[in-house]
C-alpha atoms as one frame of an Amber mdcrd trajectory, in Angstrom:
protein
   0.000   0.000   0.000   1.102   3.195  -0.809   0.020   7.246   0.064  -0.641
   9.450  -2.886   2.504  11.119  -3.079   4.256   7.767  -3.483   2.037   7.257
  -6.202   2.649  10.340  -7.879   6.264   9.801  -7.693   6.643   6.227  -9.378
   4.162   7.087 -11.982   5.484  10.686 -12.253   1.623  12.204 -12.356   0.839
  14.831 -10.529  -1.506  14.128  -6.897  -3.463  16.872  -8.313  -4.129  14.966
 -11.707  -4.944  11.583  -9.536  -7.666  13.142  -7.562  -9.344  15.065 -10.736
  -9.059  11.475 -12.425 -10.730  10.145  -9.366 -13.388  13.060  -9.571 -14.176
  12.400 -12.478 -14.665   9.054 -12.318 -11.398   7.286 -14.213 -10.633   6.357
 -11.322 -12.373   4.499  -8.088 -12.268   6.275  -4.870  -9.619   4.808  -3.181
  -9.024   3.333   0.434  -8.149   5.177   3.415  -5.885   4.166   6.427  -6.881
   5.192   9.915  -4.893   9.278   9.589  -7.682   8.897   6.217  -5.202   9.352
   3.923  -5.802   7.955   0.457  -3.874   4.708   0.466  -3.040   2.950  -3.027
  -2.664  -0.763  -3.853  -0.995  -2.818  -6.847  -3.963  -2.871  -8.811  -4.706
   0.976  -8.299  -0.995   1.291  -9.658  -1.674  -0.561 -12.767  -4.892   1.000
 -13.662  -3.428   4.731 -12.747  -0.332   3.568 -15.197  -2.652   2.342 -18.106
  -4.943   5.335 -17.954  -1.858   7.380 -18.422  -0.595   5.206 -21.212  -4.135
   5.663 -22.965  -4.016   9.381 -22.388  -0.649   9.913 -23.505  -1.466   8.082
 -26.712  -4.682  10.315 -27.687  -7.456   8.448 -25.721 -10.016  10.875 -24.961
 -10.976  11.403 -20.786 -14.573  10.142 -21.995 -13.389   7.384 -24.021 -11.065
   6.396 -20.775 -13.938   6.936 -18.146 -15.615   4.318 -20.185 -12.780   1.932
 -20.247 -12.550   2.148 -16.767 -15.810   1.701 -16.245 -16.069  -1.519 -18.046
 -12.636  -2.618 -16.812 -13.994  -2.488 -13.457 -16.947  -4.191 -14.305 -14.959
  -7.041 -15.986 -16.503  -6.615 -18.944 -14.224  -7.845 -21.150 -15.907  -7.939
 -24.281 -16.570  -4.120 -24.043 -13.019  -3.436 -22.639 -11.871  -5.300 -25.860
 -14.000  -3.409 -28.847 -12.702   0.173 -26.866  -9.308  -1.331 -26.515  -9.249
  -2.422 -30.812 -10.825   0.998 -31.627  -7.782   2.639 -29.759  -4.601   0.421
 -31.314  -6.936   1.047 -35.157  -6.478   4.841 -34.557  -2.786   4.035 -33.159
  -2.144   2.273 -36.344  -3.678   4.909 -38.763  -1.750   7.589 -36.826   1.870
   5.512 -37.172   0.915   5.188 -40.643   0.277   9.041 -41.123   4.118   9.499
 -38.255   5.860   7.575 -40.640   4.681   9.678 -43.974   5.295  12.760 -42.168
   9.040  11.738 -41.001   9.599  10.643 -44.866   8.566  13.705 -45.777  10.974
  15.630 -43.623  14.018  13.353 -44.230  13.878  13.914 -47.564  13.291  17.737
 -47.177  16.055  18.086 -45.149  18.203  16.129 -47.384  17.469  18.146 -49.857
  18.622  20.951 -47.971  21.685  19.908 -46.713  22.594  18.755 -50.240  22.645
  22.594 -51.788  24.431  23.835 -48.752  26.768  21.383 -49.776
């Protein structure tokens, strides 16, 4: 078990961003020990880290709220479809990354090829 700045630290989130994400209902409320601090346990840490993953990657809060949701519900079949409709954007955007860093590699070796 851990307090919320421990959790803030080996995640490197903000306590402020953990509490809006419980607020808001990515996250469940979480335990408290007898001071009532918020205490944290492996599986809060894993859930806290994969939000973050899904957020970093372009998930919207809504689409992640109803992840969660069915996550916590184990319902897997839901948690699934949201899960394939995330790596299908992932995909389309590494396919657009990819263009886009073609694009520039060749632009710049065009450039450094007159200054040349």
């Amino acid at each position: 078990m851990m307090k919320i700045g421990q959790l803030s630290k080996s995640i490197d989130i903000s306590t402020f961003t953990i509490r809006y994400y419980e607020k808001i209902g990515l996250l469940n409320q979480p335990l408290k020990d007898e001071s009532g601090h918020r205490v944290y346990d492996k599986k809060d840490l894993e859930l806290i880290n994969w939000v973050t993953c899904l957020k970093k990657s372009g998930m919207s809060l809504e689409r992640i709220k109803e992840y969660t949701k069915a996550y916590r519900n184990d319902e897997d079949n839901k948690v699934a479809k949201l899960l394939e409709l995330h790596l299908q954007k992932l995909k389309t955007q590494q396919i657009d990354l990819q263009h886009y860093i073609d694009v520039t590699v060749k632009k710049l070796k065009n450039l450094k090829n007159r200054l040349t």
